[in-house]
Biopython code that builds the backbone (N, CA, C, O; Angstrom):
import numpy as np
from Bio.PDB.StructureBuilder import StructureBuilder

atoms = [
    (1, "UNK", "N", (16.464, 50.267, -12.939)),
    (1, "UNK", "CA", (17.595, 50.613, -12.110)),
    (1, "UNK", "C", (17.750, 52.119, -11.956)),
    (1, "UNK", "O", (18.749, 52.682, -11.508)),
    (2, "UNK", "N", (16.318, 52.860, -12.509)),
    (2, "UNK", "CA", (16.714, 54.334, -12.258)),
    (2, "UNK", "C", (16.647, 54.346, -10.526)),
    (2, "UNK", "O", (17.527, 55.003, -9.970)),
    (3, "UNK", "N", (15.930, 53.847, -9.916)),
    (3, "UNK", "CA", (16.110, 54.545, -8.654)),
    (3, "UNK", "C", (17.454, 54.183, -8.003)),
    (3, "UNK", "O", (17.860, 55.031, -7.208)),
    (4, "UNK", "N", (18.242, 53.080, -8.179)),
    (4, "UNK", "CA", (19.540, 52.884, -8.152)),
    (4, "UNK", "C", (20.311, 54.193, -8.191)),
    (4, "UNK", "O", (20.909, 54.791, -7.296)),
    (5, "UNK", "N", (20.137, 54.462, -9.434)),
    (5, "UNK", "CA", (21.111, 55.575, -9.536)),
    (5, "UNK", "C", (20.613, 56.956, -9.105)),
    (5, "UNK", "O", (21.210, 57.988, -9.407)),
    (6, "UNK", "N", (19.654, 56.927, -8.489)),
    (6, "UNK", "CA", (19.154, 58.342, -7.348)),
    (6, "UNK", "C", (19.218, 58.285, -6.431)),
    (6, "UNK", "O", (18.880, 59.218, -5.703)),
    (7, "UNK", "N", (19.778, 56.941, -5.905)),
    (7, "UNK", "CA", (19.931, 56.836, -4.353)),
    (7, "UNK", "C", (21.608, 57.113, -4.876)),
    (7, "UNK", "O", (21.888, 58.311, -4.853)),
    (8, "UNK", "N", (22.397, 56.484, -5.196)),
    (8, "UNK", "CA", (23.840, 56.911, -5.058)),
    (8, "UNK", "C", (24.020, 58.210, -5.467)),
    (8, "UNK", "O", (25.114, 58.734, -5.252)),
    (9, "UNK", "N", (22.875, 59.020, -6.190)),
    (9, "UNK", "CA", (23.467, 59.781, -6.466)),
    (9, "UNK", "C", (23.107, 61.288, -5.334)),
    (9, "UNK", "O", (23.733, 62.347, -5.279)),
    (10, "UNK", "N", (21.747, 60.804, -4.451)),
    (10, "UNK", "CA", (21.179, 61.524, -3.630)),
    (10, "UNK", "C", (22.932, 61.100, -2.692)),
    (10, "UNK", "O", (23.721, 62.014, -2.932)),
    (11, "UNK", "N", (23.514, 60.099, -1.865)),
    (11, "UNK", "CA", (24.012, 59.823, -0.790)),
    (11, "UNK", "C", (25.738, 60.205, -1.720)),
    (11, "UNK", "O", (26.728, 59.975, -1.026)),
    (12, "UNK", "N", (25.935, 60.599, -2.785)),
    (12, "UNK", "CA", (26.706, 61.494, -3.079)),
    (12, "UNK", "C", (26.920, 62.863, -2.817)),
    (12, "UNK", "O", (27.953, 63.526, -2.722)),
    (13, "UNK", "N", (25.400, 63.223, -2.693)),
    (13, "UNK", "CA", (25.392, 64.925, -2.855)),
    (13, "UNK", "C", (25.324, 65.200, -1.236)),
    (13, "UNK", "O", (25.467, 66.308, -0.719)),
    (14, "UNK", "N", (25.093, 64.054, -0.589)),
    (14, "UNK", "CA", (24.739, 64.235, 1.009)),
    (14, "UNK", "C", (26.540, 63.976, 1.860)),
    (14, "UNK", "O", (27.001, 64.283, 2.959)),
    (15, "UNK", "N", (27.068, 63.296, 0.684)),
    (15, "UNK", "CA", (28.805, 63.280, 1.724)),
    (15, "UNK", "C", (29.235, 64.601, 1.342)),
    (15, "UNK", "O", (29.782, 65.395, 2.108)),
    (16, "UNK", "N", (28.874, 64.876, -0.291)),
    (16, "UNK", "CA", (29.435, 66.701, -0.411)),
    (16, "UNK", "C", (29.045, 67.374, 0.685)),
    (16, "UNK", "O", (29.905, 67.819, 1.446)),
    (17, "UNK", "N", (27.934, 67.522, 0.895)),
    (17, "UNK", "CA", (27.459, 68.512, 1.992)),
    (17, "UNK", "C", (28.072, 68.429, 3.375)),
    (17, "UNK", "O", (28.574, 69.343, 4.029)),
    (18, "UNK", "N", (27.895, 66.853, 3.761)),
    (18, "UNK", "CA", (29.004, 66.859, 4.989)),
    (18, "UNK", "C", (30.170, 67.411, 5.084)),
    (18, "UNK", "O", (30.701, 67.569, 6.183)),
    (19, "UNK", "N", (30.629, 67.710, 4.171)),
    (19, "UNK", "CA", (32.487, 68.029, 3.855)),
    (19, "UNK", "C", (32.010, 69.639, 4.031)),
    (19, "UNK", "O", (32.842, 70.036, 4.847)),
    (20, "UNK", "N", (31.385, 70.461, 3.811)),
    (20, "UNK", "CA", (31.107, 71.667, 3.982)),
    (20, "UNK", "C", (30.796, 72.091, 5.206)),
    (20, "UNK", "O", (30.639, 73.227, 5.655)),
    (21, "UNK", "N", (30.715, 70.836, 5.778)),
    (21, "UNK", "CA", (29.731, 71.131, 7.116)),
    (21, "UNK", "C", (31.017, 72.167, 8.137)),
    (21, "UNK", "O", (32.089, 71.665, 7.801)),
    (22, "UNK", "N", (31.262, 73.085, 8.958)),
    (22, "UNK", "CA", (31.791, 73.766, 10.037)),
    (22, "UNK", "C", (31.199, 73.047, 11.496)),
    (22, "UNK", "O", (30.267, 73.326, 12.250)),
    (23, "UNK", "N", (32.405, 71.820, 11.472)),
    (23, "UNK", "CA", (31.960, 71.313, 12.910)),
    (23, "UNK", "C", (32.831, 72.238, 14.461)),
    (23, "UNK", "O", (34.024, 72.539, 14.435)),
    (24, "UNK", "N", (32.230, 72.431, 15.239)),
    (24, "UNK", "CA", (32.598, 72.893, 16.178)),
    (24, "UNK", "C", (34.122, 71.268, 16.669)),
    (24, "UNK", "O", (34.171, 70.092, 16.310)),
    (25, "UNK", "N", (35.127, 72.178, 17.653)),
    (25, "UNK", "CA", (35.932, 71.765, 17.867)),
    (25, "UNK", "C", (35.557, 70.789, 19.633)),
    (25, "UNK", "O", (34.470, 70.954, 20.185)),
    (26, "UNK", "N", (36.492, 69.990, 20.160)),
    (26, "UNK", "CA", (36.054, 69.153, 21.076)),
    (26, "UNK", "C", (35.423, 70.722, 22.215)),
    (26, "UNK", "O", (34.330, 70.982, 22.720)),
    (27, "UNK", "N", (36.926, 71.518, 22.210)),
    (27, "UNK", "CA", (36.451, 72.226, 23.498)),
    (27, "UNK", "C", (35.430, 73.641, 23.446)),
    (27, "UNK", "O", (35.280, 74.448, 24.363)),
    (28, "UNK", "N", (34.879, 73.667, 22.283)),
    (28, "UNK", "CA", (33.413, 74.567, 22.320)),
    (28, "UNK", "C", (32.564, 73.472, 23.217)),
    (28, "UNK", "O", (32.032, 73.721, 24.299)),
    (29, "UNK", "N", (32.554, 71.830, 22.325)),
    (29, "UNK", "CA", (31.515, 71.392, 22.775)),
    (29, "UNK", "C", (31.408, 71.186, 24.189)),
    (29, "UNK", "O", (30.393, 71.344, 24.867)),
    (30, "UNK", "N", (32.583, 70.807, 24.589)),
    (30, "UNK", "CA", (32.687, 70.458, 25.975)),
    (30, "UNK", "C", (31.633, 72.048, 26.878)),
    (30, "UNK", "O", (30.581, 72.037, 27.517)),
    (31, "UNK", "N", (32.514, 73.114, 26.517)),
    (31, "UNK", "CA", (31.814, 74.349, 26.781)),
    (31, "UNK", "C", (30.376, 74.838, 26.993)),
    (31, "UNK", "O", (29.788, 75.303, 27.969)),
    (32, "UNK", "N", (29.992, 74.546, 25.629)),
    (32, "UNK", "CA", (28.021, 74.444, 25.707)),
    (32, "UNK", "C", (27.983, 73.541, 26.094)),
    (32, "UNK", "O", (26.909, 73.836, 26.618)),
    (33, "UNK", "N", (28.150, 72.422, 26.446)),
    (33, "UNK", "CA", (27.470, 71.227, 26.924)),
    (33, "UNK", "C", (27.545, 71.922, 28.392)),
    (33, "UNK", "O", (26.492, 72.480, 28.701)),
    (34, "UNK", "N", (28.421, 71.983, 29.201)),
    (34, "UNK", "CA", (28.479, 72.664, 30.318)),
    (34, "UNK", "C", (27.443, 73.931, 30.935)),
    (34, "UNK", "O", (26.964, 73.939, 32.069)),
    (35, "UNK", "N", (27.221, 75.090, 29.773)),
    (35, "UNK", "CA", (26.643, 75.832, 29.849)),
    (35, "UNK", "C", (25.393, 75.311, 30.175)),
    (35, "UNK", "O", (24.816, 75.230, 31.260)),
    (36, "UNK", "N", (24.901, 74.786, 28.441)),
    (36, "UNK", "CA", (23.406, 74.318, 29.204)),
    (36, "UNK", "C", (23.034, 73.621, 30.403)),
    (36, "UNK", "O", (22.098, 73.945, 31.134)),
    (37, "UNK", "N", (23.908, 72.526, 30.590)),
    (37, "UNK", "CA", (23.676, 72.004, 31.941)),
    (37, "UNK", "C", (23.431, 73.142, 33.491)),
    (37, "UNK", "O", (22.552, 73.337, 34.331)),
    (38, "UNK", "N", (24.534, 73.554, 33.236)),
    (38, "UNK", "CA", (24.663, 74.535, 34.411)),
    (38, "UNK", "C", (22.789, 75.368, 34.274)),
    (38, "UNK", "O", (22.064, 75.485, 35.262)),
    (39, "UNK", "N", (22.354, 75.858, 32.745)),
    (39, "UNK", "CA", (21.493, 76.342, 32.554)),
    (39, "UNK", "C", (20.096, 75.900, 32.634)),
    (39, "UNK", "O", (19.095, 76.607, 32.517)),
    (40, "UNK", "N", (20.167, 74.501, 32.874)),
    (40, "UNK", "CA", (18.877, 73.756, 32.767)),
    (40, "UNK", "C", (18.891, 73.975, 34.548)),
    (40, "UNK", "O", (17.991, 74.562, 35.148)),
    (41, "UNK", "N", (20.307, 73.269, 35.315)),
    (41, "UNK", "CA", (19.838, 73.594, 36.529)),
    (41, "UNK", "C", (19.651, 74.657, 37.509)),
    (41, "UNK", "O", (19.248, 74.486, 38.659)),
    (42, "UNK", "N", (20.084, 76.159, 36.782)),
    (42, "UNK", "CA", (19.290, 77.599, 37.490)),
    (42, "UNK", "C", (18.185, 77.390, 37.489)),
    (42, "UNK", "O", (17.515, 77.516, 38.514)),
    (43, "UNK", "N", (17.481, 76.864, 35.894)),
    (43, "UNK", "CA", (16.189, 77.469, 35.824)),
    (43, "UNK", "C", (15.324, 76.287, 36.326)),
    (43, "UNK", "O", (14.191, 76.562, 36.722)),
    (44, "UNK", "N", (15.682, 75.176, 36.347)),
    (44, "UNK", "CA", (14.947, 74.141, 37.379)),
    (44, "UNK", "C", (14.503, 74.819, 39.183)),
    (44, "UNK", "O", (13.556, 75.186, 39.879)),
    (45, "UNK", "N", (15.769, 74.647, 39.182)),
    (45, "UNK", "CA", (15.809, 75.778, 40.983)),
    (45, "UNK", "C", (14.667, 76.817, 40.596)),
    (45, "UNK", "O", (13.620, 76.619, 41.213)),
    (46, "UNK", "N", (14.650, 77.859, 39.723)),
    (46, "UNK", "CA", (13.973, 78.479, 39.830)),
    (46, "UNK", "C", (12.577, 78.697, 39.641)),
    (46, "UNK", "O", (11.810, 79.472, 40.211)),
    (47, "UNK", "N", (12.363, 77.715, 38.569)),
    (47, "UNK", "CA", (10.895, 77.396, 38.529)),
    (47, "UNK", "C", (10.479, 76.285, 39.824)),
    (47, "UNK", "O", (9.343, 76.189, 40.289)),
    (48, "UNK", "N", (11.509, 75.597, 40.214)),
    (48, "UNK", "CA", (10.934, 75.017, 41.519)),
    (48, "UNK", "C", (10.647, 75.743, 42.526)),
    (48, "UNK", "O", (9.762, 75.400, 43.310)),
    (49, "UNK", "N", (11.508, 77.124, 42.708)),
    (49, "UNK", "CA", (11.175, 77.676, 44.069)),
    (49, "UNK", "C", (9.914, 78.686, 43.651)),
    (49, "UNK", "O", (9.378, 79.290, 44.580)),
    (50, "UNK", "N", (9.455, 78.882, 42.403)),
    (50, "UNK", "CA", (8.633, 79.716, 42.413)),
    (50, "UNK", "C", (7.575, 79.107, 42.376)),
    (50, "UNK", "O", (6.582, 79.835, 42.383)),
    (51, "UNK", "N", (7.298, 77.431, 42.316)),
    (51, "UNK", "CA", (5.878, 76.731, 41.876)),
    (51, "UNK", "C", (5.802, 76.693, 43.968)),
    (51, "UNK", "O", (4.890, 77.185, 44.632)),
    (52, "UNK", "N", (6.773, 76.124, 44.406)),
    (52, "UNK", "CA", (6.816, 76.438, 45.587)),
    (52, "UNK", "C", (6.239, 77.474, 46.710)),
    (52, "UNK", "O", (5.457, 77.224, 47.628)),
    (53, "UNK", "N", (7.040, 79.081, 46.260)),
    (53, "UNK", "CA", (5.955, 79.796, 46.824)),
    (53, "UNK", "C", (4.570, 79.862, 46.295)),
    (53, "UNK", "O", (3.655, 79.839, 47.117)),
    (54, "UNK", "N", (4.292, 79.943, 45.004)),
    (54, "UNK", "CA", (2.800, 79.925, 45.235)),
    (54, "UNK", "C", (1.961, 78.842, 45.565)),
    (54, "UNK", "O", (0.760, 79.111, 45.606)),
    (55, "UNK", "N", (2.372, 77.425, 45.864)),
    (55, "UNK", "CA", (1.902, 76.732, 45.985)),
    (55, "UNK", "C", (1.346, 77.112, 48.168)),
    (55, "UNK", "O", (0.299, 77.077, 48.814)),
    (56, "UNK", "N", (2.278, 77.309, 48.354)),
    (56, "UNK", "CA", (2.330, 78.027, 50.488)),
    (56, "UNK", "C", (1.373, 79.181, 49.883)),
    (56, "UNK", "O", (0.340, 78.763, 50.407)),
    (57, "UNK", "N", (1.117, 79.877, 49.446)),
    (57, "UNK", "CA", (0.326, 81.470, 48.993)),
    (57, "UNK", "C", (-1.315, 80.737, 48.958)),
    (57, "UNK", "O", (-2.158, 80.880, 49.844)),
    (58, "UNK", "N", (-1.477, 79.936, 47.686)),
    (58, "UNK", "CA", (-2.557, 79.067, 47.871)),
    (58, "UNK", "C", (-2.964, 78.269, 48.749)),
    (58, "UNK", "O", (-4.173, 78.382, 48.953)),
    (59, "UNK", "N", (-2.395, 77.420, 49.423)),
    (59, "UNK", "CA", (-2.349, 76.915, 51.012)),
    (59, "UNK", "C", (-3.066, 78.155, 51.621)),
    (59, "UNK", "O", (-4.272, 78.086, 51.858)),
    (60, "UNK", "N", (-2.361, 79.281, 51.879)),
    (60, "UNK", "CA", (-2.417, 79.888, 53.065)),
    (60, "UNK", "C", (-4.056, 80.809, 52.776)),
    (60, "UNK", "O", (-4.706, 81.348, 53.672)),
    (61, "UNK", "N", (-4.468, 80.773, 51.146)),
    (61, "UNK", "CA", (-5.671, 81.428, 50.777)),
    (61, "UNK", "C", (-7.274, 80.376, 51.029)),
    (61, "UNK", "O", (-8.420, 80.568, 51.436)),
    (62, "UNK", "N", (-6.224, 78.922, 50.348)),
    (62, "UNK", "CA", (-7.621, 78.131, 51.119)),
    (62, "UNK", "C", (-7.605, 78.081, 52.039)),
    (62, "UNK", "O", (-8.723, 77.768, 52.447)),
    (63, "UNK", "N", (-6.623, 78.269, 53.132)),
    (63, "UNK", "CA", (-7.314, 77.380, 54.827)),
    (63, "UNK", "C", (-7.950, 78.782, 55.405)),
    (63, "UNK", "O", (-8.458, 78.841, 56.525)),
    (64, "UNK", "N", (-7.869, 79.831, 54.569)),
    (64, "UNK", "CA", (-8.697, 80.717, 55.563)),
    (64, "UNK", "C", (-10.553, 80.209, 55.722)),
    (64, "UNK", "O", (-11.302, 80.833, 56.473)),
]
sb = StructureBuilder()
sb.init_structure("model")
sb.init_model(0)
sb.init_chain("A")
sb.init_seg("    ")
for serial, (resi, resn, name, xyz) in enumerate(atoms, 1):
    if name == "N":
        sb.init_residue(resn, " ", resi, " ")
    sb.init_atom(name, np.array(xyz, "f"), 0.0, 1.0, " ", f" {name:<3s}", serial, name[0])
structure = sb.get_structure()
């Protein structure tokens, strides 16, 4: 029954730690969640418009 008592005593030391934990409040998260979003879709746009032009650049180098 030793491992018995290393699992309760591991999932003891793991609720201590939770209790220490510094959780962010609802409206940070709401906040970054927003951010990144907003941030995933600049840089989507922007890597789309740039695979874009070079994709017309290459076009315009093969059909010569």
């Amino acid at each position: 029954m030793k491992w018995l008592n290393e699992v309760s005593s591991f999932l003891r030391n793991v609720r201590a730690e939770i209790k220490k934990v510094s959780w962010p409040s609802q409206s940070e998260v709401i906040t970054m969640t927003i951010l990144i979003l907003g941030m995933v879709i600049l840089l989507s746009g922007y890597i789309g418009g740039v695979d874009l032009v070079y994709r017309r650049i290459i076009e315009q180098i093969l059909s010569l």
